[in-house]
C-alpha positions as a printed Julia matrix, in Angstrom:
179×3 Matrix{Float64}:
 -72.35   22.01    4.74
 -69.68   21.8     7.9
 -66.41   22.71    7.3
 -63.55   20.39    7.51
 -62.08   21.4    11.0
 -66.1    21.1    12.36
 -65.81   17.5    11.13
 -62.12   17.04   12.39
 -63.65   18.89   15.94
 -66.18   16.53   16.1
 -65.95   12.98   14.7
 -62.02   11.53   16.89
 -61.82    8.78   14.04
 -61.94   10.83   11.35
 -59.68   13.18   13.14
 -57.08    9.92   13.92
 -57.97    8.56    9.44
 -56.97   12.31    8.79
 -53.72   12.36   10.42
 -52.56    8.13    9.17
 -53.95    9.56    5.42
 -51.73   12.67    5.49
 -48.87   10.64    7.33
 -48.86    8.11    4.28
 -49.32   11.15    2.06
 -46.73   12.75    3.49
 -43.59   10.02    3.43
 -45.05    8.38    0.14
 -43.89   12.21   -1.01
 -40.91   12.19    0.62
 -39.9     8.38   -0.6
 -40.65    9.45   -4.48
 -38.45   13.06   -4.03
 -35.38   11.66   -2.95
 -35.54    8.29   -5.25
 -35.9    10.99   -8.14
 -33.17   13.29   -6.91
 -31.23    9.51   -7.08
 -32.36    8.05  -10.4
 -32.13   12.14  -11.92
 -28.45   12.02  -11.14
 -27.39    8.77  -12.21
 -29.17    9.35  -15.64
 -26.95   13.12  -15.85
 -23.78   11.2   -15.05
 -25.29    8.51  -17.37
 -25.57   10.95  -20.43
 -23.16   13.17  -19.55
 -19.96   11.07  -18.1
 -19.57    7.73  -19.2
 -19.83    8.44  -23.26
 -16.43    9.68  -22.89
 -15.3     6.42  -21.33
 -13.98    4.53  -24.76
 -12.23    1.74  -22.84
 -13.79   -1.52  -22.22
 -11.47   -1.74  -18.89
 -12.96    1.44  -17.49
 -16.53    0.23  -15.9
 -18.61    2.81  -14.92
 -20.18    2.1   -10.77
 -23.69    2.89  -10.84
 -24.71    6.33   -8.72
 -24.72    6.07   -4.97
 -24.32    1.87   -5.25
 -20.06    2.22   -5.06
 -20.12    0.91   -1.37
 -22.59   -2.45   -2.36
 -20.53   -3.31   -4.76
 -17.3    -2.76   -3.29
 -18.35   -5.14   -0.76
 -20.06   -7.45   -2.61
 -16.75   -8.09   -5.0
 -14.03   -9.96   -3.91
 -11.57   -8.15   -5.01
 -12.16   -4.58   -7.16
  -9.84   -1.52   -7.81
 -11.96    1.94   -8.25
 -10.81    4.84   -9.84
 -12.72    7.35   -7.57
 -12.2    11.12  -10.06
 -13.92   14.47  -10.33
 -14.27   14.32  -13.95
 -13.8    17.92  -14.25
 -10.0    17.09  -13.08
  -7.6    17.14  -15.86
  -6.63   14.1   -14.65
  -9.24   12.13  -16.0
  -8.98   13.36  -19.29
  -4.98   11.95  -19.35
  -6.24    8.68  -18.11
  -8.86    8.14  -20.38
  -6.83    8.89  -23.05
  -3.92    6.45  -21.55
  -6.72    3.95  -21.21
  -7.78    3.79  -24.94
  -5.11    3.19  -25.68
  -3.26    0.62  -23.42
  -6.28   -0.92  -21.98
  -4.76   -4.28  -23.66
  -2.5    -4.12  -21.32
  -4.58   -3.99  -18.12
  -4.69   -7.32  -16.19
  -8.14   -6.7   -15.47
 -11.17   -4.43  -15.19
 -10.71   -0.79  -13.15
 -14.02    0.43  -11.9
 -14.53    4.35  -12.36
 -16.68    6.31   -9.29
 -17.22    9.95  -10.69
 -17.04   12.23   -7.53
 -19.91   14.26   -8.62
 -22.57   15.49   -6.16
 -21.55   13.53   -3.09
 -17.41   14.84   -3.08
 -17.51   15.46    0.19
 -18.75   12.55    1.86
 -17.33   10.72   -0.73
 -13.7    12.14    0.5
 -14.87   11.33    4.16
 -15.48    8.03    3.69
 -12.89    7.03    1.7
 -10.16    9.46    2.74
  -9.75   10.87   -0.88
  -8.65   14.32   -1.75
 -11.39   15.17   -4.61
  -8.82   17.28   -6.64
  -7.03   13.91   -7.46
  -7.64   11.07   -9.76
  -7.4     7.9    -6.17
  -7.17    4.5    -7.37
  -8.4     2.14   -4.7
  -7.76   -1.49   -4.59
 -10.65   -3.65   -1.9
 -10.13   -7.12   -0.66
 -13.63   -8.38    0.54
 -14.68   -5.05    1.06
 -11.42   -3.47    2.53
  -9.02   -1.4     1.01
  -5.39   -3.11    0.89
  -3.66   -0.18   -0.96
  -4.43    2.96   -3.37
  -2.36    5.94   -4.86
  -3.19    8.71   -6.82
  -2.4     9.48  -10.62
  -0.17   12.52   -9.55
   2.25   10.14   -7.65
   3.42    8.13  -10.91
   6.03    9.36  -12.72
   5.38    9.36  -16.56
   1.65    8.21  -15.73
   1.93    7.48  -19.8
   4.35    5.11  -19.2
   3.8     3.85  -16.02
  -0.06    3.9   -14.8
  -0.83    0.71  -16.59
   2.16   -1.36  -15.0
   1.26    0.52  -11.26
  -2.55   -0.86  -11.78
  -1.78   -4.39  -12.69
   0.45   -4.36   -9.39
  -2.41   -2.6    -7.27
  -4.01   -6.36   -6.23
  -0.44   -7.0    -4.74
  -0.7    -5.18   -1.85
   0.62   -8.23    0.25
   3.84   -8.2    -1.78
   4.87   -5.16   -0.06
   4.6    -6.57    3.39
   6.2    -9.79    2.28
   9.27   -7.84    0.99
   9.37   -5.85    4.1
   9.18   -8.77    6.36
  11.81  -10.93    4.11
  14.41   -7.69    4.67
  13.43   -7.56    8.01
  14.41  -11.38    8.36
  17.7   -11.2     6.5
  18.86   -8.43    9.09
């Protein structure tokens, strides 16, 4: 019997099929370990995260999919939370219930595994609860749950206004007129 590297030695082709099999091998491996890594952390945030999330207005953004959607919608406002932040647990609780008054959906992006780049991206500080209105795929205007005062009272009201980020230059532009 010849050994594998006598074959390999000898025979080019088999040498050249060799390398293309363990090439294939080799990235069909790679492909499967980082899908599962993907797919293994959207079903912990899956099981783990969104039970809490009683409200009907809260909708959860699928795993690592937050940018396709943000610029496939229109128009979307993201909630973009650790959900070990305190936060969270205040505006759950605030969403169940008031989410009768919400004007519309608020999509929830837990910063879980990805924080950092997540903060890079979107300029967030991961120790507060963001909320981040897009227009076609660019944000128009955000702030965070600590800036509200009485976030029981007032969150609600401040996220219904979040779409109108063009009121604020219209009223700075009408002041700027009357001067």
């Amino acid at each position: 019997m010849e050994t594998l590297k006598q074959i390999v030695r000898d025979n080019p082709k088999k040498k050249a099929i060799s390398l293309i099999i363990s090439s294939v091998v080799i990235g069909i491996l790679f492909f499967l370990v980082s899908y599962s890594r993907t797919a293994i952390r959207q079903n912990q945030i899956e099981a783990l995260i969104y039970p809490q999330i009683l409200s009907d207005k809260l909708v959860p953004l699928p795993y690592d999919q937050e940018s396709e959607k943000i610029k496939k919608t229109d128009a979307i406002s993201v909630l973009f939370v650790k959900p070990s932040n305190p936060d969270f647990q205040e505006i759950l609780r605030i969403f169940e219930k008031q989410d009768s008054e919400l004007n519309r959906s608020i999509y929830f992006y837990p910063l879980v595994y990805q924080a950092g780049r997540m903060s890079e991206k979107y300029q967030l500080n991961v120790e507060e609860a963001t909320f981040i209105f897009f227009e076609g795929g660019i944000e128009k205007n955000r702030f965070t749950y600590q800036s509200i005062d009485t976030p029981e009272k007032n969150i609600i009201p401040e996220l219904n206004r979040l779409p109108m980020w063009n009121m604020k230059v219209l009223e700075t532009t009408e002041e700027e007129n009357k001067e």
